[in-house]
VMD Tcl script that builds the backbone (N, CA, C; Angstrom):
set m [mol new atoms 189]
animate dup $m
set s [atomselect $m all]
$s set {name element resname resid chain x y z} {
  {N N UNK 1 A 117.303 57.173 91.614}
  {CA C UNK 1 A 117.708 58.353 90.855}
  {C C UNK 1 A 117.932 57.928 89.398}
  {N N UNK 2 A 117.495 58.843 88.242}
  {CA C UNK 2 A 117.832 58.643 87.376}
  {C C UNK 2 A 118.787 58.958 86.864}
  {N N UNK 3 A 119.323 58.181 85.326}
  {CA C UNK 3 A 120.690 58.614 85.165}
  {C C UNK 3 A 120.912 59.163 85.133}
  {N N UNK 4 A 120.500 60.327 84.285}
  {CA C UNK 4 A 120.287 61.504 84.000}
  {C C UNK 4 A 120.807 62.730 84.978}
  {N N UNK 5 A 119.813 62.531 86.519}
  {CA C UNK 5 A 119.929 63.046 87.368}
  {C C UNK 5 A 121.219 62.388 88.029}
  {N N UNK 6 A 121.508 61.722 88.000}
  {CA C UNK 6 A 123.153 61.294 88.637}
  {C C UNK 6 A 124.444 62.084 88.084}
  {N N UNK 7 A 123.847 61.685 86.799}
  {CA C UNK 7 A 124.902 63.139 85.849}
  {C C UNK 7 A 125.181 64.255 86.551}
  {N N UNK 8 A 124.045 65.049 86.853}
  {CA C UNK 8 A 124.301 66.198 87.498}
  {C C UNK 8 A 124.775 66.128 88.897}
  {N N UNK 9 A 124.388 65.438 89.323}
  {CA C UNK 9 A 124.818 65.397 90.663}
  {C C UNK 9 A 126.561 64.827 90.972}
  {N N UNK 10 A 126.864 64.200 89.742}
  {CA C UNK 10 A 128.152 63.924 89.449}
  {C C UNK 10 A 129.090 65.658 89.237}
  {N N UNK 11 A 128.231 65.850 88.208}
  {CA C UNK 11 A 128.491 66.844 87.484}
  {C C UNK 11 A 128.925 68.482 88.805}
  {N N UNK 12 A 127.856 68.425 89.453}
  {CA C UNK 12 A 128.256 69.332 90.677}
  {C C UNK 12 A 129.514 68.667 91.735}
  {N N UNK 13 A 129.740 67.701 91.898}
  {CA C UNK 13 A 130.692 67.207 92.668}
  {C C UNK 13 A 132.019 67.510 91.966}
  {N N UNK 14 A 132.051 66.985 91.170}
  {CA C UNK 14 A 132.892 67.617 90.093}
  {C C UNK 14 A 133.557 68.726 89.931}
  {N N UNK 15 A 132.241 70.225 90.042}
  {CA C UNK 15 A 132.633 71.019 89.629}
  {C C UNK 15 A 133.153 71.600 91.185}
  {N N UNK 16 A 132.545 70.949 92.027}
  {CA C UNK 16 A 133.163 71.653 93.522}
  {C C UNK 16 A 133.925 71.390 94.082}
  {N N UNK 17 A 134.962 69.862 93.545}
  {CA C UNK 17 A 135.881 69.946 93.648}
  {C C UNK 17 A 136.905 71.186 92.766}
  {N N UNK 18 A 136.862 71.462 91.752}
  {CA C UNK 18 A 137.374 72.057 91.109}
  {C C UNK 18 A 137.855 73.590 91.570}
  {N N UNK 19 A 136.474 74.310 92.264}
  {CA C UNK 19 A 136.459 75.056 92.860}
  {C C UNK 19 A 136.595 75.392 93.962}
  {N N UNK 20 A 137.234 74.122 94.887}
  {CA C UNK 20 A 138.291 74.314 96.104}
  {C C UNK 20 A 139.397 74.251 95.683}
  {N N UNK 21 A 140.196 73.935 94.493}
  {CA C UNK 21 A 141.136 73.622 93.762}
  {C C UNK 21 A 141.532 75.258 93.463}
  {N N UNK 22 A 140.921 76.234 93.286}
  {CA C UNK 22 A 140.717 77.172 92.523}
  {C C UNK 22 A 140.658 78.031 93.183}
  {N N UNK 23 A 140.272 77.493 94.386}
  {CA C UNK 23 A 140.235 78.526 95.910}
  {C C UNK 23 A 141.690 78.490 96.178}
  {N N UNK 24 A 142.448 77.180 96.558}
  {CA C UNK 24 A 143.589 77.190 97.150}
  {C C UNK 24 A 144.390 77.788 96.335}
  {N N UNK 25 A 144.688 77.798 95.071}
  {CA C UNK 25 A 145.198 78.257 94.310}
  {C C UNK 25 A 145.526 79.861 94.097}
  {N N UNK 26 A 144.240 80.362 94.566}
  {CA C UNK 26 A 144.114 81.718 94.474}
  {C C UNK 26 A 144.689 82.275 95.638}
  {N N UNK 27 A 144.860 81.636 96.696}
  {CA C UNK 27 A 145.201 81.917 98.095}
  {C C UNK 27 A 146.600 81.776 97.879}
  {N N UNK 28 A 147.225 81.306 97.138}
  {CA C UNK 28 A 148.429 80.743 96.956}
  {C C UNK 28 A 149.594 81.821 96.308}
  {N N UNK 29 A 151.006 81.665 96.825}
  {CA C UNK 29 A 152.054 82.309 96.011}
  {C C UNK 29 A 151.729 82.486 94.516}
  {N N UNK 30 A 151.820 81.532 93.893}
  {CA C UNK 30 A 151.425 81.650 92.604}
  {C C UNK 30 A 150.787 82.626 91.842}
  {N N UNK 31 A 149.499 82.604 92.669}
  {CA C UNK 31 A 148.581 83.909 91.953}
  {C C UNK 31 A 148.894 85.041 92.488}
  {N N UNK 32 A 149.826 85.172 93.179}
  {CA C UNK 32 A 150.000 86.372 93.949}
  {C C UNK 32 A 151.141 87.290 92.758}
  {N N UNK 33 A 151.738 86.169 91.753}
  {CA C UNK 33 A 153.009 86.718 91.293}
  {C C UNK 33 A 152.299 86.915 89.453}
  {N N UNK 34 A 151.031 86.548 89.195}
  {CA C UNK 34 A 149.907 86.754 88.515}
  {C C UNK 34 A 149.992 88.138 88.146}
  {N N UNK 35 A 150.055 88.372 86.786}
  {CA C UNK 35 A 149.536 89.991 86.337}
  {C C UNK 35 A 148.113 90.257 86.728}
  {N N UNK 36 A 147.863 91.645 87.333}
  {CA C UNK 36 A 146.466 91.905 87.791}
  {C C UNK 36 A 145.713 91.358 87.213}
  {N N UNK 37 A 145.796 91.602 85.715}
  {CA C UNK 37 A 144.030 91.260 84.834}
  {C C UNK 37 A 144.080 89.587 85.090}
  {N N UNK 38 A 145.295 88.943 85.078}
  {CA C UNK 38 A 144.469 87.399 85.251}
  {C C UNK 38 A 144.569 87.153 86.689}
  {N N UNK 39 A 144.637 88.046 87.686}
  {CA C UNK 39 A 144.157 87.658 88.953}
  {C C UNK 39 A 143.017 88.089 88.394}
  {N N UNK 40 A 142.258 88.967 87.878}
  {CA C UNK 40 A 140.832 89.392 87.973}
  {C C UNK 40 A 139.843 88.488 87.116}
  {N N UNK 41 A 140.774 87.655 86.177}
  {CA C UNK 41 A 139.612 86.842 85.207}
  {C C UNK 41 A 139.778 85.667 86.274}
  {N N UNK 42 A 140.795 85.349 86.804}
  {CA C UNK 42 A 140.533 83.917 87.658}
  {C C UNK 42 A 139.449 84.119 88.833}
  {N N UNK 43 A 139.724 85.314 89.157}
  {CA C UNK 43 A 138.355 85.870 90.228}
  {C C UNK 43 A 137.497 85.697 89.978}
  {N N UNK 44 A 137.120 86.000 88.215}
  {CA C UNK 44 A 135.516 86.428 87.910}
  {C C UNK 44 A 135.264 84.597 87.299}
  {N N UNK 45 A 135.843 83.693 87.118}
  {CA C UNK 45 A 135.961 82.592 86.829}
  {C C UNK 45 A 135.447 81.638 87.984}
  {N N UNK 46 A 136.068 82.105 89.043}
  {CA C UNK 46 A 135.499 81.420 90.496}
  {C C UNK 46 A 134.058 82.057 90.541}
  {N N UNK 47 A 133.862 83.148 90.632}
  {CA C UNK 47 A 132.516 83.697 90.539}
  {C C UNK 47 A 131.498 82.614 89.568}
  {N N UNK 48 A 131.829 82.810 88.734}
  {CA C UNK 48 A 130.593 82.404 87.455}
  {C C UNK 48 A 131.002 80.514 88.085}
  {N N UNK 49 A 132.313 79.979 88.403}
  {CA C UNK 49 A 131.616 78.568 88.865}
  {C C UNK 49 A 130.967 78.549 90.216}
  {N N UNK 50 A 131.285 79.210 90.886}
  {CA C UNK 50 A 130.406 79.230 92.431}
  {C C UNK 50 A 128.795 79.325 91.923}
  {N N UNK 51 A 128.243 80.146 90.758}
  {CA C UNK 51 A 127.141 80.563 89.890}
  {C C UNK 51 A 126.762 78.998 89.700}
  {N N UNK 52 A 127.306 78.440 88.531}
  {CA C UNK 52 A 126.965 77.360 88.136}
  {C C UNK 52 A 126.721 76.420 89.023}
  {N N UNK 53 A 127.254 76.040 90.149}
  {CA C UNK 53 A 126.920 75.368 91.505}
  {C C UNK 53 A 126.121 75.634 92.099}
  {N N UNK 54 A 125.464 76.854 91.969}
  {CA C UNK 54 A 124.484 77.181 92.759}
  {C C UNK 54 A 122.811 76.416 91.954}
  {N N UNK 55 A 123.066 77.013 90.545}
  {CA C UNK 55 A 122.730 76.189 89.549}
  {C C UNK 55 A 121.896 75.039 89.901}
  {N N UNK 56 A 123.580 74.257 89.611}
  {CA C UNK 56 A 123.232 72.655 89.878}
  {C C UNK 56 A 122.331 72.230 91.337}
  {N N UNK 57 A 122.738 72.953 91.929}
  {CA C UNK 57 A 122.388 72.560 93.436}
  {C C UNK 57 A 120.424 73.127 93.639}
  {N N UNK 58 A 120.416 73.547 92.776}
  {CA C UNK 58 A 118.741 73.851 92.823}
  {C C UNK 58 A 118.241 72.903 92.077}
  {N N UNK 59 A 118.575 73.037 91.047}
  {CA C UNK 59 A 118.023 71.483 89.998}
  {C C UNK 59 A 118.640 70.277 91.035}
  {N N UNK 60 A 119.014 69.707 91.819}
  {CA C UNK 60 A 119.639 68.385 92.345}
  {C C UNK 60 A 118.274 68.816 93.631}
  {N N UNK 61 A 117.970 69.721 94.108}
  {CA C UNK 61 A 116.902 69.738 94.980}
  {C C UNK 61 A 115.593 69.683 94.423}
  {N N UNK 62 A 115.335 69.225 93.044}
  {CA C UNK 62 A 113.794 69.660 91.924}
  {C C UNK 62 A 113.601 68.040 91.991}
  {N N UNK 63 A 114.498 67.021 92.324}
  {CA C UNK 63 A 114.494 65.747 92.116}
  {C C UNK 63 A 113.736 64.917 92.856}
}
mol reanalyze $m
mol bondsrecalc $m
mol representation Tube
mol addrep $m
């Protein structure tokens, strides 16, 4: 693999940790005590990284 391509593949590990991080979080007391609109941007935030993972994960299969 090239470096390059390790990057990304770093780069998605990375970001999917982040986004179980982001899951639990959301599941959590915390966000529950959250004013609506930033429960709804943290929503649309998980959205657009679940997006970007999907992303990565097509380019990491082009390799």
């Amino acid at each position: 693999m090239q470096p390059h391509q390790q990057r990304v593949v770093d780069e998605k590990q990375e970001l999917d940790d982040k986004i179980t991080k982001l899951m639990a979080f959301i599941g959590g007391d915390i966000f529950k005590s959250l004013e609506h609109r930033d429960q709804e941007l943290l929503g649309q935030q998980l959205g657009h990284m679940r997006s970007y993972s999907e992303t990565l994960s097509l380019r990491i299969e082009r390799f």
